[in-house]
PDB file as gemmi writes it, atoms N, CA and C in Angstrom:
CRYST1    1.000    1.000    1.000  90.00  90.00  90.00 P 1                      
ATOM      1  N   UNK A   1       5.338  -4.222  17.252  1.00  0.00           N  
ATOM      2  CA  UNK A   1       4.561  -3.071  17.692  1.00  0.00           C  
ATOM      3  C   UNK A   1       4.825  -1.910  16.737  1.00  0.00           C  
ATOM      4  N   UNK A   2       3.913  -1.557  16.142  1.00  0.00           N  
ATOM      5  CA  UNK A   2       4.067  -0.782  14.843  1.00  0.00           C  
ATOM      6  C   UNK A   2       4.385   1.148  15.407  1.00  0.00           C  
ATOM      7  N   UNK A   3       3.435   1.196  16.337  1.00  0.00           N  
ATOM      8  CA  UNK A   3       3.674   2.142  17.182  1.00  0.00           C  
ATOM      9  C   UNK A   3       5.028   2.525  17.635  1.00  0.00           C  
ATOM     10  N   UNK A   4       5.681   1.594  18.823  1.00  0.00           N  
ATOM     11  CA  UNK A   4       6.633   1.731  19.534  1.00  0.00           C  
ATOM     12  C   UNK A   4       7.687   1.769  18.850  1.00  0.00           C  
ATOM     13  N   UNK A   5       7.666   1.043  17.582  1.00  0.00           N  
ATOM     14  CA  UNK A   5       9.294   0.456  16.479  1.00  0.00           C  
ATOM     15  C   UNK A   5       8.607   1.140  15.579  1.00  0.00           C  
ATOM     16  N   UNK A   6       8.160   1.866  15.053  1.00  0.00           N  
ATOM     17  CA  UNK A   6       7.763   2.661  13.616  1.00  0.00           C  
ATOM     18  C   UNK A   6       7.599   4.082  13.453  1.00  0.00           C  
ATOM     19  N   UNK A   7       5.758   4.118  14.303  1.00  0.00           N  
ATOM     20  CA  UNK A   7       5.648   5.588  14.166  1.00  0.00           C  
ATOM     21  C   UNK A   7       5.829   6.479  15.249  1.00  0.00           C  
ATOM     22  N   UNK A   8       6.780   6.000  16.666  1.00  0.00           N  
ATOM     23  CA  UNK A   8       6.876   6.933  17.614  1.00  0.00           C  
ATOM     24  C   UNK A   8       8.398   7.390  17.474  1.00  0.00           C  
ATOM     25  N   UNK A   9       9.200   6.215  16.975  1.00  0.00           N  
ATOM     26  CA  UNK A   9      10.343   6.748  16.792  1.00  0.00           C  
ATOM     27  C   UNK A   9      10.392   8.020  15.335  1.00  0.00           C  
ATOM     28  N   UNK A  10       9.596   8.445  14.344  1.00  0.00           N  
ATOM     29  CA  UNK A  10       9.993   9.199  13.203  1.00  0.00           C  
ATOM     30  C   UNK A  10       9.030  10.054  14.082  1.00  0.00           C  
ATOM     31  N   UNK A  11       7.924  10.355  14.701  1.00  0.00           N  
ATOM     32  CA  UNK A  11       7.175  11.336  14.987  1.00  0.00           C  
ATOM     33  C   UNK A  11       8.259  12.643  16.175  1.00  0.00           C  
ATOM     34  N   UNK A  12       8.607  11.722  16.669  1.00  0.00           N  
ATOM     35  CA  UNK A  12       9.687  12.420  17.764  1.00  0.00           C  
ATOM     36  C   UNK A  12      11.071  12.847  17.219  1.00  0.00           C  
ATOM     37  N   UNK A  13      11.467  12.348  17.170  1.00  0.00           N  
ATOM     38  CA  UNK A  13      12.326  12.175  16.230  1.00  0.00           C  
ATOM     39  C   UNK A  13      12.326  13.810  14.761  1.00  0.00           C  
ATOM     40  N   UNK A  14      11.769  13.396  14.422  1.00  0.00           N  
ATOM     41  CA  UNK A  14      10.898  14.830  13.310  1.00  0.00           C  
ATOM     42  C   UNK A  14      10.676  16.025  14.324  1.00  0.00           C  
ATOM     43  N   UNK A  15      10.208  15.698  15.021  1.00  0.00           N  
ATOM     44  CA  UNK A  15       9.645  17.216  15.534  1.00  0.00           C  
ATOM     45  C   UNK A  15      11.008  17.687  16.975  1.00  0.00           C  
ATOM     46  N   UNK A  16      12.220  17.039  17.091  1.00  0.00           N  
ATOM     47  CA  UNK A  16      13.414  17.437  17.705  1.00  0.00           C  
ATOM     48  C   UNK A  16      13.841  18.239  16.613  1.00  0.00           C  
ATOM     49  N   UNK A  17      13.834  17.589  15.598  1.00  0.00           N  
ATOM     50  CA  UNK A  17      14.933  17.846  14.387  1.00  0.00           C  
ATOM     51  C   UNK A  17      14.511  19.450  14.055  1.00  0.00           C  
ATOM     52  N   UNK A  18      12.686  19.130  13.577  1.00  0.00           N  
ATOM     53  CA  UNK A  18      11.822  20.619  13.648  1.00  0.00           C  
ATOM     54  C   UNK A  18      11.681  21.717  14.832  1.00  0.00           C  
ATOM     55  N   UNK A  19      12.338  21.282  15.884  1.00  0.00           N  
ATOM     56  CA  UNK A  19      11.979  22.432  16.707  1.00  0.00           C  
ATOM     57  C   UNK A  19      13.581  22.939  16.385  1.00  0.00           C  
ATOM     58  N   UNK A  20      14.724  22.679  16.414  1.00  0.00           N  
ATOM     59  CA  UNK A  20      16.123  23.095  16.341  1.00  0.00           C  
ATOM     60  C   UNK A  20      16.141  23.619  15.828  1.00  0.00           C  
ATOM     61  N   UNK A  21      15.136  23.730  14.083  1.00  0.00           N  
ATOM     62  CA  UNK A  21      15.355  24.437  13.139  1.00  0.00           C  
ATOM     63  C   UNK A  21      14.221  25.553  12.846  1.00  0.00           C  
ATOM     64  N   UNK A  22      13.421  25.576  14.080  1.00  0.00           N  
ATOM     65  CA  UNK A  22      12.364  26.468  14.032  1.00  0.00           C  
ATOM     66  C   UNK A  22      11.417  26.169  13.113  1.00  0.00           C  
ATOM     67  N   UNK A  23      11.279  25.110  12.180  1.00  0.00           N  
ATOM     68  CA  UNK A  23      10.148  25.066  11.416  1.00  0.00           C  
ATOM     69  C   UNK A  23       8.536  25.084  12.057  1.00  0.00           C  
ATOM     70  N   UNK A  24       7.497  25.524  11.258  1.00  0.00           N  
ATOM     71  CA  UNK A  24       6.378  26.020  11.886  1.00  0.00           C  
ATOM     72  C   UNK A  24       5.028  24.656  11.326  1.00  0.00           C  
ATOM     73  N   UNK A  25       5.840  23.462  10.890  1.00  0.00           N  
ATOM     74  CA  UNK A  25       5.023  23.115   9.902  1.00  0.00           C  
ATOM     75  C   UNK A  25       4.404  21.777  10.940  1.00  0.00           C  
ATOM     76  N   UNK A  26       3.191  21.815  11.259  1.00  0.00           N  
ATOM     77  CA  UNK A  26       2.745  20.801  11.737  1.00  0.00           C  
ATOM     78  C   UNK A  26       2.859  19.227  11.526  1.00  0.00           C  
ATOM     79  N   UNK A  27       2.684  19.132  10.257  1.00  0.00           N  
ATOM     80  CA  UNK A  27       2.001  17.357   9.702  1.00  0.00           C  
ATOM     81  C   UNK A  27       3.198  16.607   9.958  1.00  0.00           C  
ATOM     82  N   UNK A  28       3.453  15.724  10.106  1.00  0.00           N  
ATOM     83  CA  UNK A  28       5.372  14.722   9.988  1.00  0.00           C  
ATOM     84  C   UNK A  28       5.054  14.822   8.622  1.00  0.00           C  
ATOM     85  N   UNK A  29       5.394  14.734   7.718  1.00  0.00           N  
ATOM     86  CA  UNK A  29       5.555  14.444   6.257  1.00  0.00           C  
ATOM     87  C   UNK A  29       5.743  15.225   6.178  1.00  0.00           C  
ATOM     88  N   UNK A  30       5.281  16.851   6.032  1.00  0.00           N  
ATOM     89  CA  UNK A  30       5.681  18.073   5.915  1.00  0.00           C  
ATOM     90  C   UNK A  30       6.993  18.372   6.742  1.00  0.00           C  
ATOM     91  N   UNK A  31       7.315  18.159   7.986  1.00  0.00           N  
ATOM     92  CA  UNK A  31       8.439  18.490   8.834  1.00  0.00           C  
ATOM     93  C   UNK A  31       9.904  17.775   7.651  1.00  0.00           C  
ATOM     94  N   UNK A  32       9.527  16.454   7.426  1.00  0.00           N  
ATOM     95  CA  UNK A  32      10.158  15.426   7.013  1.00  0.00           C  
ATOM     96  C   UNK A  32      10.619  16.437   5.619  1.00  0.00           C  
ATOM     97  N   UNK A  33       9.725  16.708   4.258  1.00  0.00           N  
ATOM     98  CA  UNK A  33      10.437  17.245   3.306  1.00  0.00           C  
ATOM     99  C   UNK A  33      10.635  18.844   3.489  1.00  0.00           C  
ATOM    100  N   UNK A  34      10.155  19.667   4.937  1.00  0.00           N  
ATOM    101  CA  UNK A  34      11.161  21.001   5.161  1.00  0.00           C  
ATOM    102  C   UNK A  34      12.435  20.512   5.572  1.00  0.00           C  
ATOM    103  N   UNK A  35      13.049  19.579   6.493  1.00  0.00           N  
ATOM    104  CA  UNK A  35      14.014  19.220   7.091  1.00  0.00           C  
ATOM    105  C   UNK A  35      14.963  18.283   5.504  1.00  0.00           C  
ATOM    106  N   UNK A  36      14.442  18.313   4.607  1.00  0.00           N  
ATOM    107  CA  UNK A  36      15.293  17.962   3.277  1.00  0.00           C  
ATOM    108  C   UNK A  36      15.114  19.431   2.502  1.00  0.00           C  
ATOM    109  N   UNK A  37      14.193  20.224   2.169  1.00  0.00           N  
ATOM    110  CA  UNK A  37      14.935  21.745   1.684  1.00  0.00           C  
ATOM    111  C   UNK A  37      15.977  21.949   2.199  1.00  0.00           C  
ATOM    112  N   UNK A  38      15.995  21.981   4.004  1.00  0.00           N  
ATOM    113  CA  UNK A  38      17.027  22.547   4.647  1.00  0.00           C  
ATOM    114  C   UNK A  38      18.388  21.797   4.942  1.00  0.00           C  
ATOM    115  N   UNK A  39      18.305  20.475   3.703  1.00  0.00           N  
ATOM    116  CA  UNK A  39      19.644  19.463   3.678  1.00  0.00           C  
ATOM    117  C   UNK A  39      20.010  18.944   5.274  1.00  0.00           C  
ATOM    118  N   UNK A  40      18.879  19.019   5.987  1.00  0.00           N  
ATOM    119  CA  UNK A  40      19.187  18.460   7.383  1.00  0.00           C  
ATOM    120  C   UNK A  40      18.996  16.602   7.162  1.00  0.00           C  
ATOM    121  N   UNK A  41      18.168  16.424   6.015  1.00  0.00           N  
ATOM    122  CA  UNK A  41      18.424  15.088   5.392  1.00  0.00           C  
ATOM    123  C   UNK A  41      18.757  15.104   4.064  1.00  0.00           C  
ATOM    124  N   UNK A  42      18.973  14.082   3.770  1.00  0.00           N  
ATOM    125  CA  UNK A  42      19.008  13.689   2.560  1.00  0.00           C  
ATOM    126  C   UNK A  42      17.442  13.768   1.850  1.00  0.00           C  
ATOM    127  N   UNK A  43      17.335  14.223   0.552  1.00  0.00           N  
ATOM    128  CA  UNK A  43      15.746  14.338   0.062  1.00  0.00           C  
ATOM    129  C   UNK A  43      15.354  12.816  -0.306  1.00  0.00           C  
ATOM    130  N   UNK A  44      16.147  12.099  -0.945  1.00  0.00           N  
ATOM    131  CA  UNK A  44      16.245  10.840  -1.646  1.00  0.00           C  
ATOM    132  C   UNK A  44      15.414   9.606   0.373  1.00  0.00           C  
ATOM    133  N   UNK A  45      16.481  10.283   1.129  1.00  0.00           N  
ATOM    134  CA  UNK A  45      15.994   9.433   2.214  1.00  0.00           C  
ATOM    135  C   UNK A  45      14.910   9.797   2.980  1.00  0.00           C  
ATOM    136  N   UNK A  46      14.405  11.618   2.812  1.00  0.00           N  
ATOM    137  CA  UNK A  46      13.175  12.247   3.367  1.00  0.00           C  
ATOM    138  C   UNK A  46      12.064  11.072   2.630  1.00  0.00           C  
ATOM    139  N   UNK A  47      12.077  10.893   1.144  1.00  0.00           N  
ATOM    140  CA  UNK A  47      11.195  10.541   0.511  1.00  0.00           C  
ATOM    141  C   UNK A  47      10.768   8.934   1.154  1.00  0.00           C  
ATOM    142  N   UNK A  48      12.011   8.483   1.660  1.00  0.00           N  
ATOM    143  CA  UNK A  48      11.755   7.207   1.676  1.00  0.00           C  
ATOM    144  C   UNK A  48      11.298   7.307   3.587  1.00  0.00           C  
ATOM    145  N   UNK A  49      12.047   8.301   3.892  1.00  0.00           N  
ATOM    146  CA  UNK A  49      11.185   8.304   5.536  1.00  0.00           C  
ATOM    147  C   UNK A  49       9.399   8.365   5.269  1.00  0.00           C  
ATOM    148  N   UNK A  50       9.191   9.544   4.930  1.00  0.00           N  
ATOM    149  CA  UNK A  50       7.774   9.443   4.109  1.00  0.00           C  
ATOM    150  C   UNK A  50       7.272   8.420   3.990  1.00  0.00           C  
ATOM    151  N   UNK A  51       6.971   7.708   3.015  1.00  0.00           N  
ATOM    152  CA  UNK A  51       6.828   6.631   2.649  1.00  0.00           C  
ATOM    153  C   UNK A  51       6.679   5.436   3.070  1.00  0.00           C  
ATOM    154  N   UNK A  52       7.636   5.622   4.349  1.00  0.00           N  
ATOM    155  CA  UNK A  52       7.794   4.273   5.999  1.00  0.00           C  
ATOM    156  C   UNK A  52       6.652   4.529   6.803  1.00  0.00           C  
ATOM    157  N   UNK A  53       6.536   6.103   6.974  1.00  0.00           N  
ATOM    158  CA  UNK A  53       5.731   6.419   7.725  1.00  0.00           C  
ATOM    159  C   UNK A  53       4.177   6.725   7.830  1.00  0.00           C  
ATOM    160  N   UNK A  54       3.964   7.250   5.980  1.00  0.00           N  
ATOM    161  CA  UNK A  54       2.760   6.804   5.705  1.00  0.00           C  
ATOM    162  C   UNK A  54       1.991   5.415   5.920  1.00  0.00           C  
ATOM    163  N   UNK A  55       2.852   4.351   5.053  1.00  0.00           N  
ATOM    164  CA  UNK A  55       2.903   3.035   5.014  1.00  0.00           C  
ATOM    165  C   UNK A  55       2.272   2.240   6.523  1.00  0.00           C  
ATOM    166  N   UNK A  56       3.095   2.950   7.442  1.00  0.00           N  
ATOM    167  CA  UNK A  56       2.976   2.559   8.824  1.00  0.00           C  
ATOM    168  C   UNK A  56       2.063   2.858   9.895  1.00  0.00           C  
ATOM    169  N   UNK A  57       1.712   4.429   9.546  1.00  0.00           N  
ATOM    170  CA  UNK A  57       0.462   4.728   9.690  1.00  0.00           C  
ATOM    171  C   UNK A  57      -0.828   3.873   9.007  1.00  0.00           C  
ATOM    172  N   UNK A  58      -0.777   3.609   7.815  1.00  0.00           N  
ATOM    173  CA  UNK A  58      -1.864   2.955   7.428  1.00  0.00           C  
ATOM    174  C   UNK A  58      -2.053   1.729   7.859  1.00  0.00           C  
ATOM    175  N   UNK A  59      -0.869   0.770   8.336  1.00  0.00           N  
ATOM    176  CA  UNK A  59      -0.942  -0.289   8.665  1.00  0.00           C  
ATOM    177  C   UNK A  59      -1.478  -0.861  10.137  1.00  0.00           C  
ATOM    178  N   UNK A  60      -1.027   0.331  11.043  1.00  0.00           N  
ATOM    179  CA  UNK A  60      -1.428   0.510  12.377  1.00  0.00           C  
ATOM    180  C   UNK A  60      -3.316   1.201  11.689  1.00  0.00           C  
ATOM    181  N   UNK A  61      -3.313   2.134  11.703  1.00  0.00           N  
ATOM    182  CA  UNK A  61      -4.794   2.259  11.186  1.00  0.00           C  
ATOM    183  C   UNK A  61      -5.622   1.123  10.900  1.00  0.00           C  
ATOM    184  N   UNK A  62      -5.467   0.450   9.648  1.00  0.00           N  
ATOM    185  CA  UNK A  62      -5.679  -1.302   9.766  1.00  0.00           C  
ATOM    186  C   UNK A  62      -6.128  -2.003  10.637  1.00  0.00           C  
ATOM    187  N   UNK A  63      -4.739  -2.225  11.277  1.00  0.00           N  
ATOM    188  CA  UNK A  63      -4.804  -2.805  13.019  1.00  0.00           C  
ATOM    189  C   UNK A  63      -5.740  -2.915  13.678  1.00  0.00           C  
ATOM    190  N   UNK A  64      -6.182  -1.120  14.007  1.00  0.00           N  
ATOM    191  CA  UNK A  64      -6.985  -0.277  14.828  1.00  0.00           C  
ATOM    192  C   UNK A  64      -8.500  -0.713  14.607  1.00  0.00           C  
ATOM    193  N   UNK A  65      -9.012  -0.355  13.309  1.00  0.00           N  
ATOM    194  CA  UNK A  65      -9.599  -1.196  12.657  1.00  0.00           C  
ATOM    195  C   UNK A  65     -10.450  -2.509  12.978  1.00  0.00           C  
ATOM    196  N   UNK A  66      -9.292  -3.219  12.704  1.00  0.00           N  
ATOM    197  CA  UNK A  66     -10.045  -4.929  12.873  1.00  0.00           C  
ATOM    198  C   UNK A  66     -10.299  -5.279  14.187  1.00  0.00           C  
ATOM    199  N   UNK A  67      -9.007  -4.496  15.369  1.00  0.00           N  
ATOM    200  CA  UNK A  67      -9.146  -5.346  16.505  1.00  0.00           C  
ATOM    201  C   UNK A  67     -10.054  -5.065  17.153  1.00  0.00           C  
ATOM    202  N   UNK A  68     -10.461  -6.322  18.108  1.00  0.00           N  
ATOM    203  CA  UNK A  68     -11.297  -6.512  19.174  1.00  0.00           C  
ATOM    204  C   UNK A  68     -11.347  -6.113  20.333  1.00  0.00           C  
ATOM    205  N   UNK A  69     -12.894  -5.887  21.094  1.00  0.00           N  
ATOM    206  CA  UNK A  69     -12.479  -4.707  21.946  1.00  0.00           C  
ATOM    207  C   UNK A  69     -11.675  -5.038  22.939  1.00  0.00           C  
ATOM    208  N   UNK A  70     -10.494  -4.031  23.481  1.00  0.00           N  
ATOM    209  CA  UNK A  70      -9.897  -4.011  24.605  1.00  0.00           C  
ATOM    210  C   UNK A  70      -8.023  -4.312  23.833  1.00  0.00           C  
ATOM    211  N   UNK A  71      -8.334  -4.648  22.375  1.00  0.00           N  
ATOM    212  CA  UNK A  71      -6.973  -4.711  21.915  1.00  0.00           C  
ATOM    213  C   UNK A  71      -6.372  -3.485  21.548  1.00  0.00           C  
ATOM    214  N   UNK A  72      -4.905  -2.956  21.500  1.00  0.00           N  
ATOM    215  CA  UNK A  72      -4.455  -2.212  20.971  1.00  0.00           C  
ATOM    216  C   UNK A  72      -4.370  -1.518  20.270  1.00  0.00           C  
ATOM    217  N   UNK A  73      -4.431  -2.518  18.871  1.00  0.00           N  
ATOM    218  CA  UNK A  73      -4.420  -2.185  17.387  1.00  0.00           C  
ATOM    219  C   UNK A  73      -2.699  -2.218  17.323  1.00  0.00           C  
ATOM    220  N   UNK A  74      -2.096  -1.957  18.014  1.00  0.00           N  
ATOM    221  CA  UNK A  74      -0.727  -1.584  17.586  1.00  0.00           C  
ATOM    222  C   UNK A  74       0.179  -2.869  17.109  1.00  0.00           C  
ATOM    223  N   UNK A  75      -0.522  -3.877  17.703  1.00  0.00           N  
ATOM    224  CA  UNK A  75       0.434  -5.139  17.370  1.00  0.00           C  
ATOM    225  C   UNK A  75       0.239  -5.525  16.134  1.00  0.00           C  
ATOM    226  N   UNK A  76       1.350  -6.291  15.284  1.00  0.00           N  
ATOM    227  CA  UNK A  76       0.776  -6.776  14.213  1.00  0.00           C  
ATOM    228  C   UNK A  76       1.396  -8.080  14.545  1.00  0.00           C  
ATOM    229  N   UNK A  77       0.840  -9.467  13.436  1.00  0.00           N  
ATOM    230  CA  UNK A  77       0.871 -10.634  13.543  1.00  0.00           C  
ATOM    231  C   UNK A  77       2.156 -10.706  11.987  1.00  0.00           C  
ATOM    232  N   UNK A  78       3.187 -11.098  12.075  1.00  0.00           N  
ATOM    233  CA  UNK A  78       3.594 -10.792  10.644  1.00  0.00           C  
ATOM    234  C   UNK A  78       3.221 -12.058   9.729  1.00  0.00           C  
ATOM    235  N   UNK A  79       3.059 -13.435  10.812  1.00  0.00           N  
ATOM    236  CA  UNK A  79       2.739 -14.338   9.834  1.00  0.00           C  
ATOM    237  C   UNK A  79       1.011 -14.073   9.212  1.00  0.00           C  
ATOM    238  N   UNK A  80       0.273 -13.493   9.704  1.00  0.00           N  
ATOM    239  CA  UNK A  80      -0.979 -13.220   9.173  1.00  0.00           C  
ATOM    240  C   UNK A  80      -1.195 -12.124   7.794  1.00  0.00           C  
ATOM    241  N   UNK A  81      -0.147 -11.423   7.677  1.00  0.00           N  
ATOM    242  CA  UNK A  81       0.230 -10.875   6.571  1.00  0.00           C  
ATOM    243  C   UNK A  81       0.760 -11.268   5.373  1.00  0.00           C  
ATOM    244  N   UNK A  82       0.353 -10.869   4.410  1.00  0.00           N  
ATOM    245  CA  UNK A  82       1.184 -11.158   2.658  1.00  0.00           C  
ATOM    246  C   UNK A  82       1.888 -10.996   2.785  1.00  0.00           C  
ATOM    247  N   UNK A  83       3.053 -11.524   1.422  1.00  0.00           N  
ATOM    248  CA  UNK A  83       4.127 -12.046   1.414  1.00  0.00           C  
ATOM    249  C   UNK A  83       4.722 -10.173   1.114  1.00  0.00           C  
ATOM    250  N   UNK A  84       3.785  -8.991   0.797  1.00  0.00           N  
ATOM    251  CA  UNK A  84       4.639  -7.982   0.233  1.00  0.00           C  
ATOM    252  C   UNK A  84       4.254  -7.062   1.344  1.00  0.00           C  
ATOM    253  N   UNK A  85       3.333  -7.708   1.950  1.00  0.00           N  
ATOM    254  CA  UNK A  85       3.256  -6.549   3.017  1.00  0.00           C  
ATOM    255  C   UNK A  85       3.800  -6.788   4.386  1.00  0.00           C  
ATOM    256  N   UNK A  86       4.386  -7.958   4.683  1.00  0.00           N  
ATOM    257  CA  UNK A  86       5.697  -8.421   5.183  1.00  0.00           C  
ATOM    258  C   UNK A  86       7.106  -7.702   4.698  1.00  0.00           C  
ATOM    259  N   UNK A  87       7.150  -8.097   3.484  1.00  0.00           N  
ATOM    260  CA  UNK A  87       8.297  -7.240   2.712  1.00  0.00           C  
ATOM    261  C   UNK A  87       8.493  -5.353   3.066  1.00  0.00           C  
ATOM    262  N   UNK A  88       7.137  -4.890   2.930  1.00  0.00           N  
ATOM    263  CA  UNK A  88       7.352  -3.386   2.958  1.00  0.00           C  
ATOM    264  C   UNK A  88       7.080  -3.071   4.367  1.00  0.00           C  
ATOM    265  N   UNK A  89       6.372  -4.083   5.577  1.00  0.00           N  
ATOM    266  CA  UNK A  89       6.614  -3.643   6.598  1.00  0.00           C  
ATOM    267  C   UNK A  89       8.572  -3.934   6.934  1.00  0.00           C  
ATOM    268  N   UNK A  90       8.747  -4.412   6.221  1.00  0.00           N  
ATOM    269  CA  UNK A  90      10.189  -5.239   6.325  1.00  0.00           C  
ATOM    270  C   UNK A  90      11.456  -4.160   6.297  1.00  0.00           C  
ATOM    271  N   UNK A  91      10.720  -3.717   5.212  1.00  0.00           N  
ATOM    272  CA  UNK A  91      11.981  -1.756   4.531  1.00  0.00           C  
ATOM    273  C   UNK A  91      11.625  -1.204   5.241  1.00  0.00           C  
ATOM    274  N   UNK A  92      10.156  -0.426   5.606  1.00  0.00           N  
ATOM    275  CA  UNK A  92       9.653   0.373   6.780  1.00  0.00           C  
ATOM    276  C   UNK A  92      10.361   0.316   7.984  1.00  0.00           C  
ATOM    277  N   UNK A  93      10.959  -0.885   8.633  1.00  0.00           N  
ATOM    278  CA  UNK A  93      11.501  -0.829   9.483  1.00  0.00           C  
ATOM    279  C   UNK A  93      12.379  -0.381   9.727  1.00  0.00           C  
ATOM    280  N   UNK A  94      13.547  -0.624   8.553  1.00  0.00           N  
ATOM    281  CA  UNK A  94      15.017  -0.878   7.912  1.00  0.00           C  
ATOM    282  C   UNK A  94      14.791   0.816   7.801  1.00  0.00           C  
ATOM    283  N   UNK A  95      14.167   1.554   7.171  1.00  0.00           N  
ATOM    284  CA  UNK A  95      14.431   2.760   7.169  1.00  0.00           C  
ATOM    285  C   UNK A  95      14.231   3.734   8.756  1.00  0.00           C  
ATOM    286  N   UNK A  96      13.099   3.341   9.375  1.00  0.00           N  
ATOM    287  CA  UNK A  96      13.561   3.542  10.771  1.00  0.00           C  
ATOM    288  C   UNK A  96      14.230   3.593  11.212  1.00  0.00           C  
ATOM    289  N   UNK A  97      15.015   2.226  11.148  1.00  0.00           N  
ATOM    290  CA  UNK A  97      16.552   2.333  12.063  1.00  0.00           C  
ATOM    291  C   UNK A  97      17.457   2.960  11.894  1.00  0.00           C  
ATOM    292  N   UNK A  98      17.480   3.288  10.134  1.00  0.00           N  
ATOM    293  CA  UNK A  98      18.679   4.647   9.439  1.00  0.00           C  
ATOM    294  C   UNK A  98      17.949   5.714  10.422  1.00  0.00           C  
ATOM    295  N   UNK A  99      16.670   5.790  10.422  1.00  0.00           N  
ATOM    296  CA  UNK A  99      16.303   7.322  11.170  1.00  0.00           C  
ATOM    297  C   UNK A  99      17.089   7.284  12.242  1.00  0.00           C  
ATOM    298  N   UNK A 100      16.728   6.071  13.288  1.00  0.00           N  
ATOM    299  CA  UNK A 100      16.870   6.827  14.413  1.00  0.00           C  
ATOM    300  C   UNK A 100      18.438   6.823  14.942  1.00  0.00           C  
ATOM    301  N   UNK A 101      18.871   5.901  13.717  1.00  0.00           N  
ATOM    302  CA  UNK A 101      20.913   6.336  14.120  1.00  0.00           C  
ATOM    303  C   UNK A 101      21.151   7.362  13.507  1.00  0.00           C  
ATOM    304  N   UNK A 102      20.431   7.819  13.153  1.00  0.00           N  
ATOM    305  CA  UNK A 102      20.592   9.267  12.442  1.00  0.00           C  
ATOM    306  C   UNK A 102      20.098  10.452  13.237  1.00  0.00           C  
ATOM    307  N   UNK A 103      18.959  10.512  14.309  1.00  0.00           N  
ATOM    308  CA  UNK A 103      18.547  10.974  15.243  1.00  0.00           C  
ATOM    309  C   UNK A 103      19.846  10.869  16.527  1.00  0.00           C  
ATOM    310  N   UNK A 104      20.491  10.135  16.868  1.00  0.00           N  
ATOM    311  CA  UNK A 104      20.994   9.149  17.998  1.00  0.00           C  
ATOM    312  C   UNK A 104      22.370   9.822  17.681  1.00  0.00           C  
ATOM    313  N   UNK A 105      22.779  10.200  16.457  1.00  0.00           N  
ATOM    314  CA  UNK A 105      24.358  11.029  15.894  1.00  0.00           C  
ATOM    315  C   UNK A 105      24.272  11.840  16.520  1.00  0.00           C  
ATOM    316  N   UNK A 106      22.825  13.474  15.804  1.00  0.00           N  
ATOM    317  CA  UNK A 106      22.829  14.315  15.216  1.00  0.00           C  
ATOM    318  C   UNK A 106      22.498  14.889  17.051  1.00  0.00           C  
ATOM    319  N   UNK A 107      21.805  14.145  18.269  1.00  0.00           N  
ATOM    320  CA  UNK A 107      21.358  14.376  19.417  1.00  0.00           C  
ATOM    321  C   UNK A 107      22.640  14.287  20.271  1.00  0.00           C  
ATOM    322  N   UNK A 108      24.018  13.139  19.493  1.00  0.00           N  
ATOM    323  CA  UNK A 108      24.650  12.428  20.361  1.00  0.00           C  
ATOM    324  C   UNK A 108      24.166  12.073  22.058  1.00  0.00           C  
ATOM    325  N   UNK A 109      23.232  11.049  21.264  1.00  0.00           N  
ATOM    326  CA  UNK A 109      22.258  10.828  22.289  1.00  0.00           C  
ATOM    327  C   UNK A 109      22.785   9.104  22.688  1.00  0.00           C  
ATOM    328  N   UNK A 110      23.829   8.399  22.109  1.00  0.00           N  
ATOM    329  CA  UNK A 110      24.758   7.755  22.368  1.00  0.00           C  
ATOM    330  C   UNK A 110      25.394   7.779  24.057  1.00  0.00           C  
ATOM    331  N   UNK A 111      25.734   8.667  24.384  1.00  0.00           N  
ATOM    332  CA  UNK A 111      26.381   8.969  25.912  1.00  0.00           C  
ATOM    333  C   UNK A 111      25.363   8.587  26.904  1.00  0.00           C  
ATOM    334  N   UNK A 112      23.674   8.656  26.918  1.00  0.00           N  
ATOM    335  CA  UNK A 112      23.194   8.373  27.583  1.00  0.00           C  
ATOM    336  C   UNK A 112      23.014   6.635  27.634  1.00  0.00           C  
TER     337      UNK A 112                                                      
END                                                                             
């Protein structure tokens, strides 16, 4: 579920991080490289959050796209996918999960 494991965890996620720090900036990608000016990430890993999340957006978009009526769009099939777009949904993920243990520290959202 590209949604539930991709783009809901960096959208939320981003805009906790952006409200703490008062930023005014709407778009996630924008929140994502103010929250690396302000060394609240790493820039090297903003770039690559970016990048997951574009990626993931487009892929769910896709989805949205092809499916038939009454489907989601959010699911993807991974064996119906190329061998690289398996692969980069593959990092996309992998960088998620740095997000959201990185979200899950910074909230110590652990106790719950």
């Amino acid at each position: 579920d590209i949604k539930k494991g991709g783009t809901f965890p960096i959208i939320h996620g981003v805009r906790g991080l952006a409200l703490e720090h008062g930023l005014h900036e709407t778009h996630t990608d924008q929140r994502i490289m103010k929250l690396a000016e302000l060394n609240v990430l790493k820039p090297e890993f903003a770039r690559e959050l970016v990048q997951a999340f574009r990626y993931l957006m487009s892929m769910r978009l896709d989805s949205q796209l092809s499916a038939t009526a009454g489907a989601s769009g959010s699911l993807m099939k991974p064996a119906e996918l190329s061998g690289m777009d398996r692969e980069l949904l593959r990092d996309s993920f992998g960088v998620v999960k740095q997000f959201r243990e990185i979200v899950r520290r910074h909230f110590n959202l652990g106790v719950f």
